[in-house]
N, C-alpha and C positions, 0 to 999 in steps of 0.2 A: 509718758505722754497721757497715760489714761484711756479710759475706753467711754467714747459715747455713743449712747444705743436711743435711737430717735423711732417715734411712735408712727410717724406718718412721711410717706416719699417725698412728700415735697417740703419737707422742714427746712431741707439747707439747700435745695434745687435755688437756681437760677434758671429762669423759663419764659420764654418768650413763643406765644405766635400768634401773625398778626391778621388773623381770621379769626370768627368763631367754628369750633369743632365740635362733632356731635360724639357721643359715646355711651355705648350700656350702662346708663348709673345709677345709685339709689339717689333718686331725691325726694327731701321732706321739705314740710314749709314751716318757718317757724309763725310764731303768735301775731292776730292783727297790729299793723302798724301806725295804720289813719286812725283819725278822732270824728267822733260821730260819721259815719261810714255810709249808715242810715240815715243821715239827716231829720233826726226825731227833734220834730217842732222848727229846725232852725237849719241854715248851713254855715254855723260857727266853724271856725276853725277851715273855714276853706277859701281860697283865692281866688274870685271868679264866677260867674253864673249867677243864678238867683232866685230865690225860694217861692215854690208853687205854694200857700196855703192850702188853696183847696186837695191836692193829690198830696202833700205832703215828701216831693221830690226836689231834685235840685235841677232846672229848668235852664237850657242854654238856648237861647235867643241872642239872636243876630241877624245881621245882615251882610255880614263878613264872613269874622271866624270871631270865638269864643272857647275860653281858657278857664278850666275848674281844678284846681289841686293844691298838696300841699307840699311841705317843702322839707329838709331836712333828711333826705336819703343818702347814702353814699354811694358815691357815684363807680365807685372801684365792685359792689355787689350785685348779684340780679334779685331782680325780687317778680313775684306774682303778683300781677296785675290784674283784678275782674271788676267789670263795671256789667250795671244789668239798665239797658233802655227801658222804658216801661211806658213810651209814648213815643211817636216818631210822627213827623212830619213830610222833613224836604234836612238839608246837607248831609255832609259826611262826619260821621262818629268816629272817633278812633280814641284811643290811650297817646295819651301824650307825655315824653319824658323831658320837657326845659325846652328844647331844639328840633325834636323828630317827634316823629308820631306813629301810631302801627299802621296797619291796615283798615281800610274805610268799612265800618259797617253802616247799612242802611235799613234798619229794619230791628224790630222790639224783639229781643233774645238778651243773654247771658253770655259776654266774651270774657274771653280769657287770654293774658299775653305774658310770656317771659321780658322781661324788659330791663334794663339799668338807668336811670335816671342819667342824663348826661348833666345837667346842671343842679343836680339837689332836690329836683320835681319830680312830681309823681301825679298823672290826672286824667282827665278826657280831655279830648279838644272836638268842639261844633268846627268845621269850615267851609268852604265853598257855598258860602250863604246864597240866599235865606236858608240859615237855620232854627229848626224848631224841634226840640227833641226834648223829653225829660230822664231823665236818671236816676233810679228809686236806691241805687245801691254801690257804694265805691270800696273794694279791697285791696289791701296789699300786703303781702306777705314774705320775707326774705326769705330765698332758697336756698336750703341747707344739704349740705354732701353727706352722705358716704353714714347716717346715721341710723340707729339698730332700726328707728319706726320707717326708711327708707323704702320707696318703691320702686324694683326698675323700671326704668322710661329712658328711651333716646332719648339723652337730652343732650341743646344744644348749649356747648359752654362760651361762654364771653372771649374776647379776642383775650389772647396771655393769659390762660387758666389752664393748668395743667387737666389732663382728664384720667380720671383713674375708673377704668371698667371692671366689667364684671359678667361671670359669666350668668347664663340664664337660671342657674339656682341660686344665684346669689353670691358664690364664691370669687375673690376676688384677683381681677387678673394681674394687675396692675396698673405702671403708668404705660399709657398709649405712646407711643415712640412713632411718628408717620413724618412719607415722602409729601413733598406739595403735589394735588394733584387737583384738576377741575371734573363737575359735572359737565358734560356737555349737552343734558336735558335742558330745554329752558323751562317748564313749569314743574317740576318735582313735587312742590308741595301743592299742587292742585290739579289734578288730572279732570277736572272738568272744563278746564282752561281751553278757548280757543285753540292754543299749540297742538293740542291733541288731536288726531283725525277719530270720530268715534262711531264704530260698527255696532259695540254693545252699548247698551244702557249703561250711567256711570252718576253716580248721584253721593255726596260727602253725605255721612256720617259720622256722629260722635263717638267713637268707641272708647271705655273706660278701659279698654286691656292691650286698645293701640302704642303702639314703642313710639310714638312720637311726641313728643312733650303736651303736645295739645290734645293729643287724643282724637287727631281727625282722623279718620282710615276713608278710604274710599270704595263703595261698591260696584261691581262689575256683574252685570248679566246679562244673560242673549235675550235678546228682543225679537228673535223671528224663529225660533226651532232651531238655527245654523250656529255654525261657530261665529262668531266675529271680531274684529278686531278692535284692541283699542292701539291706538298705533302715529309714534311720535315721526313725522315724515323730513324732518333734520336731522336727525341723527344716525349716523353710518354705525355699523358696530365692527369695522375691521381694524385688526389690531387693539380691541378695545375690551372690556369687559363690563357686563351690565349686570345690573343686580335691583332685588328690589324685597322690599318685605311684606308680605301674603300669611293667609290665614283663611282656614277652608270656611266656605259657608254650606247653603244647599249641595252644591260640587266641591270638589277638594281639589281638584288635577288643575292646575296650572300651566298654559303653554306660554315658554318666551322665544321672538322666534326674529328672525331677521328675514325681511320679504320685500319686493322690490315690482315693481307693476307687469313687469313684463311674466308673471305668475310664479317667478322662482321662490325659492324662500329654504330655511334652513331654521330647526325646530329641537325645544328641549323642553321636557315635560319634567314636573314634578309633583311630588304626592303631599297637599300639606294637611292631609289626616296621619298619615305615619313617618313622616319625616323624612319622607327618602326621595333619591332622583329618579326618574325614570327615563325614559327611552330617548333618545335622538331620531330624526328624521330629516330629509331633505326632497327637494325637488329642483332637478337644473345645477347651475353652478355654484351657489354658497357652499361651501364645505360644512361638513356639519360643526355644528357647537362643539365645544373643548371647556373639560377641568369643571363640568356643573359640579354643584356644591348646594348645601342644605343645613344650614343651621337654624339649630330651636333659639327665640331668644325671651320667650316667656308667652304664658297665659294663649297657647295655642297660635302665636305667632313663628313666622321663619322668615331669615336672609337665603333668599334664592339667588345664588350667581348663576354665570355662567360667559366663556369667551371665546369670541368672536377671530377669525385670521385677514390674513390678508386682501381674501376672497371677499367677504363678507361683508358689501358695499352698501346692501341694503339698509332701510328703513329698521328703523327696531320694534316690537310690537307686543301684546299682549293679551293672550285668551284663555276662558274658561273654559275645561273640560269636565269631561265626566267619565273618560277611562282612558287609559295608557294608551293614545292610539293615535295613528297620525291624522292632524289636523283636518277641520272641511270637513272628515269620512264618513262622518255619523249624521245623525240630527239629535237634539235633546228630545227627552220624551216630556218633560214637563220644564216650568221657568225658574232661573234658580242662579245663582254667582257664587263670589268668592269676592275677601278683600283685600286692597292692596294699598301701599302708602312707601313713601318717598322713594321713588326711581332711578337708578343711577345708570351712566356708560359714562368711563372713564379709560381713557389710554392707559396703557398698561398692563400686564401678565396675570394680575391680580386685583381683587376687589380690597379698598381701604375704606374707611367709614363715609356713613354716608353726611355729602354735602348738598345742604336747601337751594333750591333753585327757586325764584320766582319772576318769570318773564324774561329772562337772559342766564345764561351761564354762570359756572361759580366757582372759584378757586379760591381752595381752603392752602394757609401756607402750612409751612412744616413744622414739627414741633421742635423746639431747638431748645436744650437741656443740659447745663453743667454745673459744676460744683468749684469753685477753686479750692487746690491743693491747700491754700494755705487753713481753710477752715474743717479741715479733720486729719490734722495730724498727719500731713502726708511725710513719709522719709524717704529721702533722696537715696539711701543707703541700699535698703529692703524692704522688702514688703510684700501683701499677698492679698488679691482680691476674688472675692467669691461671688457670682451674680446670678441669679435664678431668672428665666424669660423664658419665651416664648414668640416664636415668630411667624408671622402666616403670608408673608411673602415670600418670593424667588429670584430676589433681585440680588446682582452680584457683589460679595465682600461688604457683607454687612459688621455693624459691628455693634456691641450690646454695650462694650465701655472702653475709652480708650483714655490714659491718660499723657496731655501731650505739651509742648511748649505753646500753643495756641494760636501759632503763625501757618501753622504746613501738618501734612495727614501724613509724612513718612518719617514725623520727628517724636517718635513717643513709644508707649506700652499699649499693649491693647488685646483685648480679647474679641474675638470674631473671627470671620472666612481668613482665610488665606489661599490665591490661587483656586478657587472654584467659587460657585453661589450657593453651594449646600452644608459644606464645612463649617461648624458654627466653634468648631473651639482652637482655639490658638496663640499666638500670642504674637506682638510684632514690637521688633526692639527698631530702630534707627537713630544712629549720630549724623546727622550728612548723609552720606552716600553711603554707608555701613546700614547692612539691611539682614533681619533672619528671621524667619518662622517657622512654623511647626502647627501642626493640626492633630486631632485624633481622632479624626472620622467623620464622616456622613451624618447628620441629625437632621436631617432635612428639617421641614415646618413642625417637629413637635417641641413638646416644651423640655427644656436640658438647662443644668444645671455645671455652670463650667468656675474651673477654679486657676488662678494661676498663680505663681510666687518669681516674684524676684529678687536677684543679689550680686553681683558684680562676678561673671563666670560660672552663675549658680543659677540659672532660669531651669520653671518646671511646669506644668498644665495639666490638669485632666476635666475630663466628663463625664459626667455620669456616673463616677465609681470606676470608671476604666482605668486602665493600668496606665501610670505616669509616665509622662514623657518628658526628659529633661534635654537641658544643653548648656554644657561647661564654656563656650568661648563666646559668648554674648556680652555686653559692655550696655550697662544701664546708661542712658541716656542724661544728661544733664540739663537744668534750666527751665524743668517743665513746670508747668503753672496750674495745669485744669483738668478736672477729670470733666469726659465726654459722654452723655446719656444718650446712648441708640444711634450715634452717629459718629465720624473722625470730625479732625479740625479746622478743616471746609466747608461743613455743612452737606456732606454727600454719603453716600454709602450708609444710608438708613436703614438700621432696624428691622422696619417696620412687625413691629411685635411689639407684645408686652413686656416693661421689666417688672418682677413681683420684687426684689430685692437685690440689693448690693451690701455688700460686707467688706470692710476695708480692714488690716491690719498692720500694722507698723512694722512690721518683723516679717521675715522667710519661714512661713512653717514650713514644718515636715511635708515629705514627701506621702507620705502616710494621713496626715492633716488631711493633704490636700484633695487625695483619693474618696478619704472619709464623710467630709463635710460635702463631697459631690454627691455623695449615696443616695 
């Protein structure tokens, strides 16, 4: 059969999801795309508008709406989008891709947007006339993955684009394997937004070293000596888990807290000068926070989780401090913040990447991943797969690969839980109603490396280098079709984790093999 060894995960994937999803990535942008971009002397080459002599810009006048771009994009890529106003009147400016448009600016600045052309365009649009605006400058740039001049950035990827992350030095984690799950913020990506109630000062900034594609972070400080809130008054945090990415300024101490009028509240502080959690507190009935968490993800930024129970009816909220100490207790001695950018509460046990909100809620789908059998060599006979991951949920009988008839989740091979949420190596045979597995322990969330082999009364597993566990009276399955990435053949029991690699081999190794390649 031959051996193929493929340079990147998603060569032979089949992949669908139908949101866009966000993820640690490097991204680069490749070479200008537009012709005369500057509109030096003329706007050749452009569709739409029309040329200032005197300024030397490309002028949109109207009384409607008004269309400038050009054409020949593919519509399956994103590309980067910047146009610079350089005169402004009266309508709404935005980037325009064929059919939609971005968000309205009003006012002489330099934007910027991730965008896909839906019809082949790429441009501004004047609307909501009288428009009078000029344009000194249009670019666009296709965005390129995963390459060495790469920069991490949250970014957000196109609906069905695999995401392959990374951790904050660079190192890569793999492909993102996620449950569907909603924001239940409705403004995330703009915490100056009406939605927000606000006790501190909060004003958008550009940061170059923000995880956000755009680079917007938001500023927070106390405005009166006191602590204060900024504080989303929809959003309940029970049962739920919230997170958000911060980055110390004048103060470092971050509090996220759940607080509810009647003066109760339930608090979790963390440190983002050292990267660590600090204290829990409360007042009245919330119970305190559970499972905070503290991850670096570059250039002096951190994901602060933290989650919420049953109790935990209030309001969600956010403040600046200046030492480990419960909230209110102090006064500042001088004026000063910290920054914060895309905010999540999300039902569930655990934090999964974050999804944009703007003025309503957001559910991002799931990521759905397989291979068919028939394009690497699969043998019905034997064979043995080896899978490296990582997983940072605690959701029950997850599974890293399962290979199955594609109708039913008890009709296949599979490596993952068996019989607990923490067990991640094992294996599961079923014909019908003929069912058996086997585990080799506890791996809870860190990353493991599992191996399994099969052969007709000859199945074997291990982890990690652990000592092998076999089973003689197990019966390969027949008529399977698909290998399954981070999920079974339902669409449930996800992953949620990274895979870094899969190895598939047409034969039963060793049991020694098996032990070995786990090491």
């Amino acid at each position: 059969m031959g051996t193929k060894n493929l340079n990147s995960a998603t060569d032979l994937i089949t992949f669908t999801r139908a949101s866009g999803g966000t993820a640690l990535r490097k991204i680069s942008y490749g070479s200008e795309l537009v012709t005369n971009g500057d509109f030096d002397g003329n706007i050749d080459g452009w569709t739409g508008g029309s040329y200032d002599a005197v300024t030397g810009d490309l002028s949109l006048i109207s009384s409607g709406f008004v269309d400038a771009y050009q054409i020949g994009f593919d519509p399956t890529k994103k590309y980067l989008l910047t146009y610079t106003v350089s005169e402004y009147t009266s309508g709404n400016i935005s980037a325009y891709d064929g059919t939609k448009f971005g968000s309205y600016t009003n006012a002489v600045g330099t934007y910027s947007i991730i965008i896909s052309p839906d019809v082949q365009r790429l441009g501004v649009r004047g609307q909501n006339g009288p428009v009078d605006a000029k344009i000194s400058n249009i670019s666009v740039k296709e965005v390129l993955y995963d390459q060495p001049d790469g920069t991490l950035q949250l970014f957000n990827h196109p609906d069905n684009v695999p995401r392959i992350e990374y951790d904050a030095d660079g190192t890569v984690k793999g492909l993102l394997i996620e449950e569907q799950r909603t924001n239940d913020i409705r403004d995330s990506s703009n915490l100056t937004s009406s939605t927000w109630i606000k006790g501190v000062s909060v004003t958008s900034t550009t940061d170059s070293t923000a995880p956000d594609s755009t680079n917007t972070a938001y500023y927070i400080s106390n405005v009166d000596g006191y602590r204060d809130l900024l504080k989303e008054n929809t959003v309940p945090l029970n049962e739920r888990v919230m997170s958000v990415y911060a980055k110390a300024g004048e103060y470092h101490w971050l509090y996220m807290l759940s607080t509810n009028s009647s003066g109760y509240w339930a608090s979790q502080s963390f440190d983002l000068l050292n990267g660590e959690v600090g204290t829990s507190y409360r007042i009245g009935t919330p119970s305190n926070l559970t499972d905070a968490k503290i991850e670096p993800v570059g250039d002096g930024w951190y994901r602060c989780s933290v989650k919420g129970d049953a109790t935990n009816t209030s309001s969600i909220a956010f403040m600046v401090g200046d030492t480990d100490s419960i909230p209110w207790s102090t006064t500042f001695g001088t004026a000063g913040g910290l920054y914060l950018c895309a905010a999540q509460v999300e039902a569930g046990a655990f934090p999964t990447s974050y999804i944009p909100t703007s003025g309503a809620t957001a559910t991002r789908a799931a990521d759905i991943a397989s291979i068919p059998v028939a394009d690497f060599g699969y043998n019905s006979d034997a064979g043995s797969v080896l899978v490296e991951a990582q997983r940072f949920g605690t959701n029950n009988y997850p599974r890293s690969v399962m290979i199955d008839a594609g109708n039913t989740h008890v009709k296949g091979i599979g490596l993952g839980a068996w019989g607990t949420n923490t067990s991640l190596t094992g294996y599961i045979v079923a014909n019908g109603s003929v069912q058996a597995a086997m585990d080799t322990g506890n791996a809870g969330t860190s990353a493991f490396k599992n191996s399994l082999a099969y052969k007709e009364n000859d199945f074997a597993a291990s982890r990690d280098g652990n000592t092998v566990i076999t089973d003689t009276s197990a019966v390969v399955p027949t008529g399977l079709t698909t290998l399954r990435l981070g999920r079974n053949a339902v669409e449930a029991q996800f992953l949620n984790g990274h895979i870094k690699s899969i190895k598939y081999y047409p034969r039963r190794l060793s049991n020694t093999q098996l032990q070995e390649l786990t090491t």
